[in-house]
C-alpha positions as CSV (number, residue, x, y, z in Angstrom):
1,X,-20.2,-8.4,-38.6
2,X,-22.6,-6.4,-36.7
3,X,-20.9,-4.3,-33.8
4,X,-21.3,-4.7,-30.0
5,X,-24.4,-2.6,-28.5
6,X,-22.4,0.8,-27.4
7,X,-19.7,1.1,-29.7
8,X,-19.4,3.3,-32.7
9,X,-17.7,3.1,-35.9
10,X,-13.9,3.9,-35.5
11,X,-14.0,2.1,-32.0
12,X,-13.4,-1.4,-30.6
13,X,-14.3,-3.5,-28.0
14,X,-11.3,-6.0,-26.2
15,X,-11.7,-8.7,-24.2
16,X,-9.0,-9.2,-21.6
17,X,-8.1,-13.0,-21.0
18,X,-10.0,-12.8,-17.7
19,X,-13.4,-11.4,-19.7
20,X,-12.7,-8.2,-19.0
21,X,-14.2,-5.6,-21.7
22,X,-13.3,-2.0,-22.9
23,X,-13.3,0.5,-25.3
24,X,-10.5,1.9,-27.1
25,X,-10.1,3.5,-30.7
26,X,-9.7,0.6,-33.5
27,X,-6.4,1.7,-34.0
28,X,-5.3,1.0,-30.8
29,X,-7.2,-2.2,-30.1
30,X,-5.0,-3.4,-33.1
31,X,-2.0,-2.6,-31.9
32,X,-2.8,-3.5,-28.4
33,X,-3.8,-7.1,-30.1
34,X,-0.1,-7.0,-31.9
35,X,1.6,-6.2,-28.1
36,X,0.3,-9.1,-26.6
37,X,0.8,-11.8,-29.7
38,X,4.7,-10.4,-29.1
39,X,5.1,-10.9,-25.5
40,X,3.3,-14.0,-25.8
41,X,5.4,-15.7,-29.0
42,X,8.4,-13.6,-29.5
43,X,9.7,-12.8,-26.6
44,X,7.9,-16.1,-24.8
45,X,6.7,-14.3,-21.6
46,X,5.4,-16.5,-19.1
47,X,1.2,-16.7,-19.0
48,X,1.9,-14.8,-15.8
49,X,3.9,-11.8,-17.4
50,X,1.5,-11.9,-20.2
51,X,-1.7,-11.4,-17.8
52,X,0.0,-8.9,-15.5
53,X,0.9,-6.5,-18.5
54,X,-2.3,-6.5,-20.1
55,X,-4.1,-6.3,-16.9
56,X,-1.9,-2.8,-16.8
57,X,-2.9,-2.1,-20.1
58,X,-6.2,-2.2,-19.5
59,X,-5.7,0.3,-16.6
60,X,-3.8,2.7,-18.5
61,X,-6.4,2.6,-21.4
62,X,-9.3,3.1,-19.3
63,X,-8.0,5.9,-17.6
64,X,-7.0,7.4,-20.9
65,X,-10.5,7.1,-22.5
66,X,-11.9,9.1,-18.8
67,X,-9.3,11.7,-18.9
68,X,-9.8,12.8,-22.7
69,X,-13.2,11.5,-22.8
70,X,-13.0,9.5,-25.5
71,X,-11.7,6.2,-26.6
72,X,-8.3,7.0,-27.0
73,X,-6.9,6.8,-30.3
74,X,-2.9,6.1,-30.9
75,X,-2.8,9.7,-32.1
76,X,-3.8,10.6,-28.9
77,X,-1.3,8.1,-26.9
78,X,1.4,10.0,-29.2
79,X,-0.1,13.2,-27.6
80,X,0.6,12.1,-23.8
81,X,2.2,14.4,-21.9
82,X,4.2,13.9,-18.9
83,X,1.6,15.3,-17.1
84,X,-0.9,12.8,-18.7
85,X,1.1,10.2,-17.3
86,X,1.5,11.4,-13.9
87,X,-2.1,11.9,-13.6
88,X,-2.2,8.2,-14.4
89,X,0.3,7.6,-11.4
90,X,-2.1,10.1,-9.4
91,X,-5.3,8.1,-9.8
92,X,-3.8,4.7,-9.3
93,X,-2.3,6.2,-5.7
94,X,-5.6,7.8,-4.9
95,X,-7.3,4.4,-5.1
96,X,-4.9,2.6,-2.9
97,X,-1.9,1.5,-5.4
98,X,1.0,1.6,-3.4
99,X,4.7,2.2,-5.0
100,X,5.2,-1.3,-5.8
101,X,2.1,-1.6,-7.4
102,X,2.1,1.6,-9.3
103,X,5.7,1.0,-10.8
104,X,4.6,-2.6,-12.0
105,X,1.7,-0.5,-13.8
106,X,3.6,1.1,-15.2
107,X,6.1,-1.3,-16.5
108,X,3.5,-2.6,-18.6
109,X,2.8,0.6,-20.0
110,X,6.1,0.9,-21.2
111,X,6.6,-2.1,-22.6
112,X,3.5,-1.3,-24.9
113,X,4.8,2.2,-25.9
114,X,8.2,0.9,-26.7
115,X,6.3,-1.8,-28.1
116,X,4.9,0.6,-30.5
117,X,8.1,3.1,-31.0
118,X,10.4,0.2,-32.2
119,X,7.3,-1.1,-35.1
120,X,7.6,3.0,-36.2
121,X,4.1,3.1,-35.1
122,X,4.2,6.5,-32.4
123,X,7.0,7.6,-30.7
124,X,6.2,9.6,-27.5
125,X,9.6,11.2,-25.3
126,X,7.2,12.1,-22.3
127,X,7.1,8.5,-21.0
128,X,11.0,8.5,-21.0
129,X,11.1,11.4,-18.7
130,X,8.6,10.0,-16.3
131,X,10.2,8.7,-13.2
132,X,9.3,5.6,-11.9
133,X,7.8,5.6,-7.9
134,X,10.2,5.7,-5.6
135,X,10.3,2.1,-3.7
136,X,10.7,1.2,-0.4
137,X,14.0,-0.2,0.2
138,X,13.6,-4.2,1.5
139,X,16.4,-6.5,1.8
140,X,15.8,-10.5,1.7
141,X,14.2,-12.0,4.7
142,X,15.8,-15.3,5.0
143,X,15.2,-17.9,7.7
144,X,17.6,-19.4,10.3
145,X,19.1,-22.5,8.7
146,X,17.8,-24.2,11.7
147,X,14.4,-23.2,11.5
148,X,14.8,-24.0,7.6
149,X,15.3,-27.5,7.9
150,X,12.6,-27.8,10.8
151,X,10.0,-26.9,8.0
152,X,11.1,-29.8,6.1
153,X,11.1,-32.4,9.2
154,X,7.3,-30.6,10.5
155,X,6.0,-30.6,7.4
156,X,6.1,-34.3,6.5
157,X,4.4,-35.2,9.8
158,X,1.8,-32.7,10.1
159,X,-0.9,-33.9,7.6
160,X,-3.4,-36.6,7.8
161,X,-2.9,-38.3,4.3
162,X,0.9,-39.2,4.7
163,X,2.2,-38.7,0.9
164,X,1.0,-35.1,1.1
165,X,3.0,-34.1,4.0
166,X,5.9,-36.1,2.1
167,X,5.0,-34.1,-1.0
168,X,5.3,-31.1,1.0
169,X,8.5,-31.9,2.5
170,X,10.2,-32.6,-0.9
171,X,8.6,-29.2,-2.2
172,X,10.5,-27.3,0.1
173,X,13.4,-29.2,0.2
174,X,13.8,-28.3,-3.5
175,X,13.4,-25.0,-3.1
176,X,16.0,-24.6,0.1
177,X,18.2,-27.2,-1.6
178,X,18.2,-25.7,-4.6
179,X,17.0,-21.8,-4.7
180,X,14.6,-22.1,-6.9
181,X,11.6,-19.8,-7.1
182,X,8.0,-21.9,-6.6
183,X,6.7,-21.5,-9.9
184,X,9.7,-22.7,-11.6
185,X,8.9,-25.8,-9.1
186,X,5.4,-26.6,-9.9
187,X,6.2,-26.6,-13.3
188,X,8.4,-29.1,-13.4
189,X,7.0,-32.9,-14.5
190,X,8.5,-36.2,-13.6
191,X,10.7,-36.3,-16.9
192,X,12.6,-33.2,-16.2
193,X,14.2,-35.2,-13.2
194,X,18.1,-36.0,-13.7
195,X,19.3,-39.0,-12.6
196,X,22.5,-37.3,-10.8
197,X,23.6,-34.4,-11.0
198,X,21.6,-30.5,-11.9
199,X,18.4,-29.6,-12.8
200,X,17.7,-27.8,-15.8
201,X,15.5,-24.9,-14.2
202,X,13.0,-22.7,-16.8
203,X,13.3,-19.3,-15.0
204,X,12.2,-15.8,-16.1
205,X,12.3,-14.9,-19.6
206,X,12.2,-18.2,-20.5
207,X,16.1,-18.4,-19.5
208,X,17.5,-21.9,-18.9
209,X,19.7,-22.6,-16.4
210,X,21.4,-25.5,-14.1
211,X,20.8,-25.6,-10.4
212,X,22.6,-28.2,-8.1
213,X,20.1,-31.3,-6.9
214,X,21.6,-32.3,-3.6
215,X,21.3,-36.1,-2.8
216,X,19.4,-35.4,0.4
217,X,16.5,-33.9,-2.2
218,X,16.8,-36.4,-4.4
219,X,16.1,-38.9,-1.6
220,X,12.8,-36.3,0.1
221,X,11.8,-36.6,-3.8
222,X,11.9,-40.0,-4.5
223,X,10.0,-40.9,-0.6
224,X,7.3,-38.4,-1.8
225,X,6.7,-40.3,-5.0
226,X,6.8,-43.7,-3.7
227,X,3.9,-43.0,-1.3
228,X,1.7,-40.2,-3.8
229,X,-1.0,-42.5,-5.6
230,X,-1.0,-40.6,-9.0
231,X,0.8,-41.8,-11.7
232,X,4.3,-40.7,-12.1
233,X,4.6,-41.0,-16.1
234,X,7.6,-38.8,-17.3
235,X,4.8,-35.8,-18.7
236,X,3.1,-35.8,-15.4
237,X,3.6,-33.1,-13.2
238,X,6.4,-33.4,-10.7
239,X,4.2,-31.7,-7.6
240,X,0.7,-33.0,-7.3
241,X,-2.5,-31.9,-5.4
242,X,-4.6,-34.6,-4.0
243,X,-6.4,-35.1,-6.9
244,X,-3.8,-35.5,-9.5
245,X,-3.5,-32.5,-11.4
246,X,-0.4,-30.0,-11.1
247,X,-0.4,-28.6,-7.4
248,X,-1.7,-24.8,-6.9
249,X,1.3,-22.3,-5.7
250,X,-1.6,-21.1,-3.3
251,X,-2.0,-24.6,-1.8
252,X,1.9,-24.3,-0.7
253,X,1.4,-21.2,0.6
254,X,-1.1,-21.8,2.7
255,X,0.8,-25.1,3.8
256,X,3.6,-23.1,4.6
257,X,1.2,-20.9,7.1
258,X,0.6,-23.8,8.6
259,X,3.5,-24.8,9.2
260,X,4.8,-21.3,10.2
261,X,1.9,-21.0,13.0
262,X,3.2,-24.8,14.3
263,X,6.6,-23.2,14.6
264,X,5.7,-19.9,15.6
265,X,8.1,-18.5,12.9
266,X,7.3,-15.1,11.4
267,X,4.8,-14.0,8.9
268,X,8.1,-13.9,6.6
269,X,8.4,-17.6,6.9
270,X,6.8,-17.7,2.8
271,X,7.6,-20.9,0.1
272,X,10.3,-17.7,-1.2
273,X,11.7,-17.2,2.0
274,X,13.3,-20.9,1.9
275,X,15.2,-19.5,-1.9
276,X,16.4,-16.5,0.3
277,X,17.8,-18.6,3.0
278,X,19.5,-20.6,0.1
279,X,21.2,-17.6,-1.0
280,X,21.9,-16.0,2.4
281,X,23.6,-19.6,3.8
282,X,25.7,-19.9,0.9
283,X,27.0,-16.9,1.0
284,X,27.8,-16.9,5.0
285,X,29.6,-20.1,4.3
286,X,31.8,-18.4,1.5
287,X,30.1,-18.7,-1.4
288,X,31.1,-16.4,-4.4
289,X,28.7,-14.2,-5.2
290,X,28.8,-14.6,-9.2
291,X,28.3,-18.2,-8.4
292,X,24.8,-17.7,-6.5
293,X,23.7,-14.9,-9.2
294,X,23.9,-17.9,-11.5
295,X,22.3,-20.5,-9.2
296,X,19.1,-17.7,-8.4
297,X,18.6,-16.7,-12.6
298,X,19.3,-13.0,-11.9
299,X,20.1,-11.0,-14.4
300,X,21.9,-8.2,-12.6
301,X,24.5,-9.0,-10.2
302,X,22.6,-6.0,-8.3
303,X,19.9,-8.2,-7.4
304,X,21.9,-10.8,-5.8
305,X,23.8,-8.5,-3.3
306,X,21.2,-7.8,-1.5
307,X,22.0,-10.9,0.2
308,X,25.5,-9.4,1.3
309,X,23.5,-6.7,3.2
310,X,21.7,-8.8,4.9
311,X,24.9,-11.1,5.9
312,X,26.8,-7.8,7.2
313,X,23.2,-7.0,9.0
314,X,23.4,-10.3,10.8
315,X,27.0,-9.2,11.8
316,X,25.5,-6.3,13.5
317,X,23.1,-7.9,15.4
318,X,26.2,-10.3,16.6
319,X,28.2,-7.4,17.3
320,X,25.1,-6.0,19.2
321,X,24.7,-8.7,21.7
322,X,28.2,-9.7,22.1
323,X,30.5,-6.1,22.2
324,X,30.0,-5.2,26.2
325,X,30.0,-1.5,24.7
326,X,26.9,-2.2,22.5
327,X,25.0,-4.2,24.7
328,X,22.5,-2.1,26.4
329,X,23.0,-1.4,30.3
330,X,20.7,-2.4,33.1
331,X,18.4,0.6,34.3
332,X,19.4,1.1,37.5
């Protein structure tokens, strides 16, 4: 088979899954190939994972065939240095990657080099001893329970076609009501609906687990349906956009906009704002901590107590506008 115009013998051209092409050594175009059929069937990433990494990839590789070049070659990967890498860092800063942005780089890059260390194909120590950026510190932003359930009562009045404001209501509902994370909520279809009782949720790393399904979202649910005019067959998708097919995470968002400019809440009023306030409520009203790792899918019980910052944060601000010693005096 006759090679692309522009590449040589000994070098490859990928295709990323957005159509994006470039040059590496054969080698590593292989083992880049290898990666990706991993994270995609062994360890079942989600599509999303899948595109995110090799969108890194692609990154890394590029500014690897600039910095020597040449198309880089795994010999060459094996040859980074830590200065190599941080050079990496260096130019992804210098073109506007912020911390958050240049540590999810780099996450992908690691997973491909460790990718490649655990098949015996290179092992390279520099990557180990690269610190990752240092991130800002944020804790949860959750809303006022009040202001919570007023996005479920707003939003199933404010548009025209009645079953989408219905839809809406029940979309957010499920993800107060439950704590689930959007995605996990616009993939679910019709049959993955229990009669009583928990959901069985599909969250991160394809890790199953049960979530409570209030009656009150069960009822927002079934009102939604009754009123959408697309079929509801048990393979259909749960969430629907107006023409039928499974609703776009962007078309929430910008719902939720909406609906955060009617109630003049802040820009932190998001879809994931409504799984923080889940976990921030619970927690006020005594829930255990283990219990609501569980309930959000984290992995690390690190993750979750965030949430108790941002309870003993509320307790300041209480303390702040009720102590008369912290309340700030008059100017006289």
């Amino acid at each position: 088979m006759a090679r692309p115009a522009g590449v040589t013998a000994g070098e490859a051209a990928v295709a990323d899954a957005g159509g994006l092409t470039f040059l590496c050594a054969a080698d590593t175009a292989a083992a880049a190939g290898r990666w990706r059929r991993w994270l995609e069937v062994e360890k079942a990433a989600s599509s999303h994972t899948v595109r995110a990494y090799w969108t890194d990839l692609v990154a890394f590789l590029t500014f690897a065939r600039d910095h020597l070049g040449r198309p880089p070659g795994l010999n060459d990967l094996g040859d980074f240095t830590l200065g190599d890498f941080r050079s990496y860092l260096a130019r992804r800063a210098g073109r506007g990657a912020g911390a958050v942005s240049r540590a999810r780089n780099l996450s992908g890059v690691r997973s491909f080099f460790a990718h490649l260390d655990r098949a015996g194909t290179l092992h390279n120590p520099a990557l180990a001893s690269l610190s990752n950026p240092k991130l800002p510190r944020s804790l949860p932003k959750p809303l006022a329970a009040g202001d919570a359930l007023k996005v479920l009562d707003v939003a199933a009045a404010m548009p025209a076609e009645g079953w989408v404001g219905l839809r809406d209501s029940a979309l957010f509902a499920l993800l107060y009501g439950s704590g689930l994370r959007l995605g996990e909520a616009l993939a679910l279809d019709m049959g993955d609906l229990p009669e009583k009782g928990a959901l069985t949720v599909i969250g991160k790393g394809r890790k199953q687990r049960q979530v409570p399904l209030l009656p009150e979202v069960i009822a927002t649910i079934e009102a939604y349906r009754a009123a959408c005019p697309h079929p509801a067959t048990s393979n259909a998708p749960l969430f629907v956009g107006v023409r039928g097919g499974r609703l776009n995470p962007g078309v929430a968002e910008r719902q939720m906009r909406v609906l955060r400019s009617a109630l003049g809440l802040p820009a932190t009023a998001t879809p994931h704002a409504l799984r923080h306030s889940f976990a921030t409520h619970i927690l006020h009203d005594g829930g255990d901590l283990r219990a609501i790792q569980e309930l959000l899918g984290h992995s690390s019980l690190s993750t979750t107590q965030r949430y108790t910052e941002v309870d003993d944060s509320r307790l300041l601000d209480i303390y702040a506008d009720a102590h008369p010693r912290a309340r700030k005096q008059p100017a006289t």
